[in-house]
MDTraj code that builds the backbone (N, CA, C; nanometers):
import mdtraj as md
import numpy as np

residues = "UNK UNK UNK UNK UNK UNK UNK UNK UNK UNK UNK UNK UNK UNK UNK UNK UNK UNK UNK UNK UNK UNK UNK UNK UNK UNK UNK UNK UNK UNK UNK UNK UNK UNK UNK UNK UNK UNK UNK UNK UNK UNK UNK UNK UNK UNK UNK UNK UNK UNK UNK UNK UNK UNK UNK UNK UNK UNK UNK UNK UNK UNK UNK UNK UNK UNK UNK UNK UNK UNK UNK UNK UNK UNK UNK UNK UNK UNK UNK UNK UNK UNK UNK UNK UNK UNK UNK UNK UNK UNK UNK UNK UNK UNK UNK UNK UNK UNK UNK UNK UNK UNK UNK UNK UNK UNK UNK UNK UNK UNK UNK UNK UNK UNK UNK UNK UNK UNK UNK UNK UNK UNK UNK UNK UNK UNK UNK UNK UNK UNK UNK UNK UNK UNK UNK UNK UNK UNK UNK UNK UNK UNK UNK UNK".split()
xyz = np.array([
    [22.4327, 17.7065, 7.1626],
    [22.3122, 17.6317, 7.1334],
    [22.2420, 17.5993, 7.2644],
    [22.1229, 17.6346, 7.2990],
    [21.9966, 17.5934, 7.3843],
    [21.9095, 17.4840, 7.3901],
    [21.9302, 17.4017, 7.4679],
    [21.8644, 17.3060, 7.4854],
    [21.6898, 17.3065, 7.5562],
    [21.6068, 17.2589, 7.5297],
    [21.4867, 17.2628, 7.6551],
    [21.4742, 17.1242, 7.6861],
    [21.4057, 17.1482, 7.7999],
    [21.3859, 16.9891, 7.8136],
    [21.2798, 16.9186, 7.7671],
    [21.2374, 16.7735, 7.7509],
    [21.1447, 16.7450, 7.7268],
    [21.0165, 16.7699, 7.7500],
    [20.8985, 16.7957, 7.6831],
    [20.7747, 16.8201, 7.7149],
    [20.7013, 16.7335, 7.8035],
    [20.5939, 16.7749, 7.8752],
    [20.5442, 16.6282, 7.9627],
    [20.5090, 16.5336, 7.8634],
    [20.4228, 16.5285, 7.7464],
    [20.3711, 16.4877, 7.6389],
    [20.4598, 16.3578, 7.5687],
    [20.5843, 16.3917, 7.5453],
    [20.7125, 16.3478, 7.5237],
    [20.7693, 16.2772, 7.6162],
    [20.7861, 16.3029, 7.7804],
    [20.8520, 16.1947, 7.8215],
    [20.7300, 16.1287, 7.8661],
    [20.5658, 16.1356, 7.8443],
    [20.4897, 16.0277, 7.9215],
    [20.5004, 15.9129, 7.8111],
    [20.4767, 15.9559, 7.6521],
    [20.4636, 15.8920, 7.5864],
    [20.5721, 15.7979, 7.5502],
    [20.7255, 15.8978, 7.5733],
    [20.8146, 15.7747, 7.5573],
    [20.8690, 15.6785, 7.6255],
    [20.7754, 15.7293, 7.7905],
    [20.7346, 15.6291, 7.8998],
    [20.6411, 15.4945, 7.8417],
    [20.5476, 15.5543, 7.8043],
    [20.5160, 15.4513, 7.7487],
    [20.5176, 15.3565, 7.6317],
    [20.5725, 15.3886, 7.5639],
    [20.6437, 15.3296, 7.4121],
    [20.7400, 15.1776, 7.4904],
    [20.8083, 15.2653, 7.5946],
    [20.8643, 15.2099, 7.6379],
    [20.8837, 15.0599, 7.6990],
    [20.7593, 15.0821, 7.8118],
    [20.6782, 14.9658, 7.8450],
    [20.6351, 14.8585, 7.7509],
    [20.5713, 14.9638, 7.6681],
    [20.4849, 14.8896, 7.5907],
    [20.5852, 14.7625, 7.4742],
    [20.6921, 14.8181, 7.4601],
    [20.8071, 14.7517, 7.3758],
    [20.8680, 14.6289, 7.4503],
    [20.7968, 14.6816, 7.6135],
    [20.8683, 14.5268, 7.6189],
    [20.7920, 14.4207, 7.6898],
    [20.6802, 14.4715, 7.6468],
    [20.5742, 14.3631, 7.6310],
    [20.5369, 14.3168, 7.4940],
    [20.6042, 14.3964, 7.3851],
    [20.6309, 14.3263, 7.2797],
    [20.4902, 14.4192, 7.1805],
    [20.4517, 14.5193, 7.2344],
    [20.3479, 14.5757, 7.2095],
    [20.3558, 14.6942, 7.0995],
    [20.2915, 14.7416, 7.0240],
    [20.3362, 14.8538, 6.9501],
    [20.2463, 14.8868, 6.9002],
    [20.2598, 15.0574, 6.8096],
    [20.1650, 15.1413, 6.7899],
    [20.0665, 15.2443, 6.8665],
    [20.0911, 15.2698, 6.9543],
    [20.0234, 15.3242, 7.0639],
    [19.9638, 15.4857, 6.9881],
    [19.8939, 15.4893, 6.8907],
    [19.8545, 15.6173, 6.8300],
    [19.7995, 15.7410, 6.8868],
    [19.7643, 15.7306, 7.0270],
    [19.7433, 15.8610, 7.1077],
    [19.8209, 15.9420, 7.1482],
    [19.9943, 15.8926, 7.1188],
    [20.0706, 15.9676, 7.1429],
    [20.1691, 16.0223, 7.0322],
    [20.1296, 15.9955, 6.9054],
    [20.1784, 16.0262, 6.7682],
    [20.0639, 16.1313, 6.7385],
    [20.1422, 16.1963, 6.6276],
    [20.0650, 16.2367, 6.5013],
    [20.0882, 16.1827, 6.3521],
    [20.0115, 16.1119, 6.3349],
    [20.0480, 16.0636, 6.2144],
    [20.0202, 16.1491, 6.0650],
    [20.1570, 16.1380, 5.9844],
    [20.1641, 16.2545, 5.8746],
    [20.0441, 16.1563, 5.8154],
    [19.9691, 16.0671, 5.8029],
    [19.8661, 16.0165, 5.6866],
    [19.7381, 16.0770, 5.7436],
    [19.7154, 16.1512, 5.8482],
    [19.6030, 16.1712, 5.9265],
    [19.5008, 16.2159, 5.8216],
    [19.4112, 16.1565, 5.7931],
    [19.3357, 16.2182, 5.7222],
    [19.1979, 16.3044, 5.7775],
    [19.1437, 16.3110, 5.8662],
    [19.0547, 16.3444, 5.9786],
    [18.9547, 16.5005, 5.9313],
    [19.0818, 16.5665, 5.8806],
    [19.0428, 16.7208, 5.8340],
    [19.0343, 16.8142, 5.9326],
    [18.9788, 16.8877, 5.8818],
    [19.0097, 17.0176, 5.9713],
    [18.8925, 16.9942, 6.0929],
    [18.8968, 17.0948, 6.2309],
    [18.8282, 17.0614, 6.2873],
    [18.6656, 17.1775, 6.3416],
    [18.6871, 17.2514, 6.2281],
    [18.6051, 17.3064, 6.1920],
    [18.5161, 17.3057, 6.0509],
    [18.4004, 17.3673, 6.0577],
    [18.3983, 17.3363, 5.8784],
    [18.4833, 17.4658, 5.8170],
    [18.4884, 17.4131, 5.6860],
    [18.5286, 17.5570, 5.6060],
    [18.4454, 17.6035, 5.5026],
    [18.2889, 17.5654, 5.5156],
    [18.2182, 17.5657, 5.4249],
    [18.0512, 17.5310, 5.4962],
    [17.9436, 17.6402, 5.4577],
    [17.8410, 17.6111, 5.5466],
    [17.7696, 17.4468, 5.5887],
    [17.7557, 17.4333, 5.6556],
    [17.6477, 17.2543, 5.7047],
    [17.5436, 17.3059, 5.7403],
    [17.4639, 17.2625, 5.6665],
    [17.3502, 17.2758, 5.7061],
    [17.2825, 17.1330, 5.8191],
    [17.2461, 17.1752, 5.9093],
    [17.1843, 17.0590, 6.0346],
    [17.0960, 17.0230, 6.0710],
    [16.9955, 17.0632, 5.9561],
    [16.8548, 17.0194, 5.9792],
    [16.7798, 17.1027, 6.1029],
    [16.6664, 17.0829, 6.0715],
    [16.5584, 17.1488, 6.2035],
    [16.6267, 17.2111, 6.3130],
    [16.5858, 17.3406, 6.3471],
    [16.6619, 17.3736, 6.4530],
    [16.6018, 17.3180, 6.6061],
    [16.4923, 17.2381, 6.6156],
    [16.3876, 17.2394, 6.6912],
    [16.4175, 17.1105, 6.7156],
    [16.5760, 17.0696, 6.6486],
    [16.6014, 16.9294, 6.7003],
    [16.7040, 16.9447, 6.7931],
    [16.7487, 17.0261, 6.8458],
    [16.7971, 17.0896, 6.9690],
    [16.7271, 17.1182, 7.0617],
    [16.7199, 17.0140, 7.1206],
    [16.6311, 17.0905, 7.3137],
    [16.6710, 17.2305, 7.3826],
    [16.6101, 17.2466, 7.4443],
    [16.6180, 17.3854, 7.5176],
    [16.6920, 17.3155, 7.6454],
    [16.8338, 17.3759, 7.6701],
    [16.8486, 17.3522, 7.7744],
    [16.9488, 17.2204, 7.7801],
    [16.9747, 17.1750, 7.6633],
    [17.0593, 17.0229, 7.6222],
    [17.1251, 17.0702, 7.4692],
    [17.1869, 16.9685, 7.4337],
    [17.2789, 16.9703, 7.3380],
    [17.2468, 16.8569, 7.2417],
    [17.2907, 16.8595, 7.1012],
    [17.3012, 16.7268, 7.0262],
    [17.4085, 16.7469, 6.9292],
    [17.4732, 16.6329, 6.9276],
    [17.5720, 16.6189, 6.8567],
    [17.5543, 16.5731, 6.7392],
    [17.6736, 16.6246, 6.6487],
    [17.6357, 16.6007, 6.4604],
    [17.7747, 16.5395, 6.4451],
    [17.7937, 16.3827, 6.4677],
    [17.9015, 16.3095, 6.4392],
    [17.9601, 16.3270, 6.3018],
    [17.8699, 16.2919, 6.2040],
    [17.8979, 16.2891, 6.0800],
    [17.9715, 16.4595, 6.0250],
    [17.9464, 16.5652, 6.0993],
    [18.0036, 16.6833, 6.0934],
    [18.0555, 16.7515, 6.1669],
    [18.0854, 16.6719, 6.2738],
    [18.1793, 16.7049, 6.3728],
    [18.1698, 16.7818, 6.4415],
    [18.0416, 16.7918, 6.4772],
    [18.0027, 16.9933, 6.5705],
    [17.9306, 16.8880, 6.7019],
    [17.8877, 17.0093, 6.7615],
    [17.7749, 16.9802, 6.9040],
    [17.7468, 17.1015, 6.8813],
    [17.6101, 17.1248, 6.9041],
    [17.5378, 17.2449, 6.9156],
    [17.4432, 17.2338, 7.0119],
    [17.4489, 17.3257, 7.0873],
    [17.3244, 17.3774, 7.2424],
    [17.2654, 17.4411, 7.2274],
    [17.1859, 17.4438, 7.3297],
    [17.0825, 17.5775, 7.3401],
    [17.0523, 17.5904, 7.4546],
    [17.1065, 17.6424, 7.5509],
    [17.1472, 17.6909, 7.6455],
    [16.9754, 17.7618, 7.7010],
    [16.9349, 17.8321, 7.6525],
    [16.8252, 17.8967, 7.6158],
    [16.7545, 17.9073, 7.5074],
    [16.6420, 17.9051, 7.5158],
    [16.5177, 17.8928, 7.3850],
    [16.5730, 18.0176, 7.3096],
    [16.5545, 18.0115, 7.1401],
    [16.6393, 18.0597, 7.0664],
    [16.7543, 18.0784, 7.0476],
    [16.8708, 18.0258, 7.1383],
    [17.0390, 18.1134, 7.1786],
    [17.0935, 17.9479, 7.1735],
    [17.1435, 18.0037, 7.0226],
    [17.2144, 17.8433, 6.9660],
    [17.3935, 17.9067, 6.9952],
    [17.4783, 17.7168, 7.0631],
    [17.6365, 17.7666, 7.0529],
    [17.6540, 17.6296, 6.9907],
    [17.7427, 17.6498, 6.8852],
    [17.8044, 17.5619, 6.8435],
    [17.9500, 17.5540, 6.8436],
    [18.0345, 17.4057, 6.8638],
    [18.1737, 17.3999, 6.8764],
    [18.2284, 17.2773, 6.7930],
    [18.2911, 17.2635, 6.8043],
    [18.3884, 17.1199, 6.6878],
    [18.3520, 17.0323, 6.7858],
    [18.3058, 16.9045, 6.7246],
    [18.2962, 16.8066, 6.8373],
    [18.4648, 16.7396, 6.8200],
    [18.5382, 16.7720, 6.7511],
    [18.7010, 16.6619, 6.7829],
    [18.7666, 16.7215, 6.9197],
    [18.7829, 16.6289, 6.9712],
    [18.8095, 16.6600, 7.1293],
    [18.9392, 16.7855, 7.0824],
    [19.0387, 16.8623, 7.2086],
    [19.1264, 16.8579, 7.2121],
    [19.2174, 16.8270, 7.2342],
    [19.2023, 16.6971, 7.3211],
    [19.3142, 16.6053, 7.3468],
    [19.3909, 16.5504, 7.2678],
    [19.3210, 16.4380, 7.1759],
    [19.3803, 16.3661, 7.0936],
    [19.3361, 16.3695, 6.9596],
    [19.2448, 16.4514, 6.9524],
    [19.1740, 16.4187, 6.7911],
    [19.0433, 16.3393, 6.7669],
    [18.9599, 16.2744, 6.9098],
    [18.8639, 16.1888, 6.8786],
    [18.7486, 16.2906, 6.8791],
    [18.6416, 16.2079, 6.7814],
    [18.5304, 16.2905, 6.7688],
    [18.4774, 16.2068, 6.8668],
    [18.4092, 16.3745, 6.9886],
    [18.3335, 16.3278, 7.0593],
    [18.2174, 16.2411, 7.0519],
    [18.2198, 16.1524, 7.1647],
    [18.0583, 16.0003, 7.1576],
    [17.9347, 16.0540, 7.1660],
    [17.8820, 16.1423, 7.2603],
    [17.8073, 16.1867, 7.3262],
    [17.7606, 16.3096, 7.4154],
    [17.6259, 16.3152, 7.4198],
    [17.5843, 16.4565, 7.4922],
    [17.4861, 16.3941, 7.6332],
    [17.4512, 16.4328, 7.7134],
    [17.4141, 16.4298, 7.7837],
    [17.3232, 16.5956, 7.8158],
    [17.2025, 16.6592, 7.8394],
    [17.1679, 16.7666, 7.8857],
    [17.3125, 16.8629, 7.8198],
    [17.3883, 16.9453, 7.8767],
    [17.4651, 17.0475, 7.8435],
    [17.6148, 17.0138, 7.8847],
    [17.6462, 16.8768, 7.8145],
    [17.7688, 16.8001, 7.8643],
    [17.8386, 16.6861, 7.7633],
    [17.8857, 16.7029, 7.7272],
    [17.9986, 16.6248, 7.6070],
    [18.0768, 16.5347, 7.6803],
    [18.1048, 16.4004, 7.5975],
    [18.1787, 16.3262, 7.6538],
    [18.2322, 16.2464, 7.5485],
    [18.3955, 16.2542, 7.5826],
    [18.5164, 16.1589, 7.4816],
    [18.5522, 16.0328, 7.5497],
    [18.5219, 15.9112, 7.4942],
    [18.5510, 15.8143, 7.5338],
    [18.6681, 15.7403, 7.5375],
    [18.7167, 15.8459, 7.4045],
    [18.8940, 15.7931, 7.3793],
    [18.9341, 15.7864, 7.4882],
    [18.9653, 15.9031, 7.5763],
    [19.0170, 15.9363, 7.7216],
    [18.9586, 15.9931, 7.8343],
    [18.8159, 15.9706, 7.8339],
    [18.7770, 16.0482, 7.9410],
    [18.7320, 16.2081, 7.9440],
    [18.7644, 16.2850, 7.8358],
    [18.7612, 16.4272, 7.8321],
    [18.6045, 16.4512, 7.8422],
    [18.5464, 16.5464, 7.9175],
    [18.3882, 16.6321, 7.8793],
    [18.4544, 16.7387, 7.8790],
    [18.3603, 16.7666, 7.8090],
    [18.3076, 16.9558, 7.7900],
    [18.2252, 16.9903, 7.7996],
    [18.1801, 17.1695, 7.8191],
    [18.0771, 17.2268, 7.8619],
    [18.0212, 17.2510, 7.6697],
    [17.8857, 17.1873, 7.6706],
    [17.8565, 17.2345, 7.5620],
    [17.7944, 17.3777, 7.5022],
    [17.8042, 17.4346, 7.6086],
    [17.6919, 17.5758, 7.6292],
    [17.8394, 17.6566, 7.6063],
    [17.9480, 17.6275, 7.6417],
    [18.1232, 17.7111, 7.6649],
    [18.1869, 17.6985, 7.6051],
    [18.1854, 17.5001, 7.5549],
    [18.3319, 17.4854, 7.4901],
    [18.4266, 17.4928, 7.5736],
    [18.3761, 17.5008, 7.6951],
    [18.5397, 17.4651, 7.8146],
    [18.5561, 17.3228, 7.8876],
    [18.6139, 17.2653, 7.9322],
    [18.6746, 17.1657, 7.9303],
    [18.6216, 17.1491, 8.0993],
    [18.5051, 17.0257, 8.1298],
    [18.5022, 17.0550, 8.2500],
    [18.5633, 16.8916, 8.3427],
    [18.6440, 16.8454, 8.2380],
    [18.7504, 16.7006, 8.3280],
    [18.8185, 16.6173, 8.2044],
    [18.9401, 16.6362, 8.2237],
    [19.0425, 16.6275, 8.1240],
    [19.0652, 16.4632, 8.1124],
    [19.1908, 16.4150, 8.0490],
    [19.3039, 16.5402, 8.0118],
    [19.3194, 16.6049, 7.9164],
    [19.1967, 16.6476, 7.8157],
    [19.1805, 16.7941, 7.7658],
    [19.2320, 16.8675, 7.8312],
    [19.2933, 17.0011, 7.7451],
    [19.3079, 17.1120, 7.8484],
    [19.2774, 17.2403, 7.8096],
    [19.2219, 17.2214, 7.6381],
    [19.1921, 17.3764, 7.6049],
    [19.0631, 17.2992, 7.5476],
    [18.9840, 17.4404, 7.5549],
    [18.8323, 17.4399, 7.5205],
    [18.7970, 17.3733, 7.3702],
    [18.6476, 17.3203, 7.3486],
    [18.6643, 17.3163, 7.2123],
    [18.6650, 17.4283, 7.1075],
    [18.7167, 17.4575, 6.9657],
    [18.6721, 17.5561, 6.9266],
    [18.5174, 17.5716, 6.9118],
    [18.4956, 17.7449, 6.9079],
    [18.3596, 17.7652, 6.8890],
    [18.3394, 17.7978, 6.7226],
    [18.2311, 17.7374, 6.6683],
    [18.1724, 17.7624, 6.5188],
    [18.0701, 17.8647, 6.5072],
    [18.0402, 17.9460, 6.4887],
    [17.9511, 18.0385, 6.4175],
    [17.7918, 17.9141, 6.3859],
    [17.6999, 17.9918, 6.4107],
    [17.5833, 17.8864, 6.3617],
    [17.4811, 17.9859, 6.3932],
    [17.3835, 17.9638, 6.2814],
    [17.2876, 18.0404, 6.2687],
    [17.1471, 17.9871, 6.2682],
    [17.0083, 18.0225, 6.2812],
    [16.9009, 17.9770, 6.2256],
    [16.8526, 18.0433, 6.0615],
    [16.8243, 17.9594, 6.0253],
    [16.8016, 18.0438, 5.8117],
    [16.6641, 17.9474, 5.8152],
    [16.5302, 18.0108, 5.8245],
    [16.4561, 17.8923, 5.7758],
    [16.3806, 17.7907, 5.8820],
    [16.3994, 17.8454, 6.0078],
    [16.3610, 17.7294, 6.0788],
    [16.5029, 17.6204, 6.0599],
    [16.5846, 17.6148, 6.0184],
    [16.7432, 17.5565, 6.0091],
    [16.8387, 17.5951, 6.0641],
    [16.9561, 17.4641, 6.1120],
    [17.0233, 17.5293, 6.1602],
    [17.1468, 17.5210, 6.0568],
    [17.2442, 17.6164, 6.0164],
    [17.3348, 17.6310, 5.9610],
    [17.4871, 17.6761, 6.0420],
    [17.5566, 17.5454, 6.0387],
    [17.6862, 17.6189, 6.0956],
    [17.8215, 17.6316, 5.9626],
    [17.9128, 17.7042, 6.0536],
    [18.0612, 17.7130, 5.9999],
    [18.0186, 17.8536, 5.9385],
    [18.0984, 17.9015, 5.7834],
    [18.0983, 18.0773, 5.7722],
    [18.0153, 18.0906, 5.6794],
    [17.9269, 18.2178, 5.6763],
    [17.8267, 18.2504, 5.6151],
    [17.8552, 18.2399, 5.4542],
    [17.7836, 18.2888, 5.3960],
    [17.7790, 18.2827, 5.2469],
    [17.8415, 18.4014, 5.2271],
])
top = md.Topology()
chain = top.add_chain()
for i, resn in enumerate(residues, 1):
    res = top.add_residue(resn, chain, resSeq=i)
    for name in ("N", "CA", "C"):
        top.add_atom(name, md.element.get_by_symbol(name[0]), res)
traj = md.Trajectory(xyz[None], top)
């Protein structure tokens, strides 16, 4: 039988459980997964429609909290869309700035034009969504 050793993930968190227990403290949920998570997936699985596409600046990003995306436009016509739930921990990203995402849970941005991770402790990109214009609209997640 093979043993590995603990993950960093695992001994920071049970570093801190630790502490935290004896300050009498508990629950620390950034370092669980909880089986009740209800959150959903972090893509859609079913088209969203996002209103006006012309509510995207050229050159900036806006985020769709309520559906969990960020979508850019990097360039006039050339839409990217990605999951706004971080990859760190699961928080849906706060904010955009020009072509720049930001998680307040922990600090994480991302490139909204990439979906890559440009200051952690994220460490993988967000996923990218499919998104289209239909209409002067923007429509993300999988086609019809």
């Amino acid at each position: 039988m093979s043993t590995q050793p603990p993950g960093r993930r695992t001994v920071l968190c049970g570093a801190a459980l630790t502490g935290a227990a004896g300050l009498g403290l508990t629950g620390l949920t950034a370092c669980s997964v909880r089986p009740d998570d209800k959150r959903g997936p972090a893509v859609p699985t079913a088209p969203a429609d996002l209103g006006a596409a012309d509510a995207v600046p050229v050159g900036g990003a806006r985020l769709y909290r309520d559906e969990k995306l960020v979508v850019s436009q990097p360039a006039g016509g050339e839409f990217r869309a990605f999951s706004a739930v971080c990859t760190h921990a699961g928080c849906v990203l706060s904010s955009v700035e020009e072509l720049e995402a930001l998680c307040t849970c922990h600090g994480s941005r991302f490139d909204t034009a990439s979906g890559e991770v440009l200051a952690g402790p994220a460490n993988e990109p967000l996923p990218e969504v499919p998104v289209r214009v239909e209409g002067g609209r923007l429509v993300a997640g999988p086609g019809d």
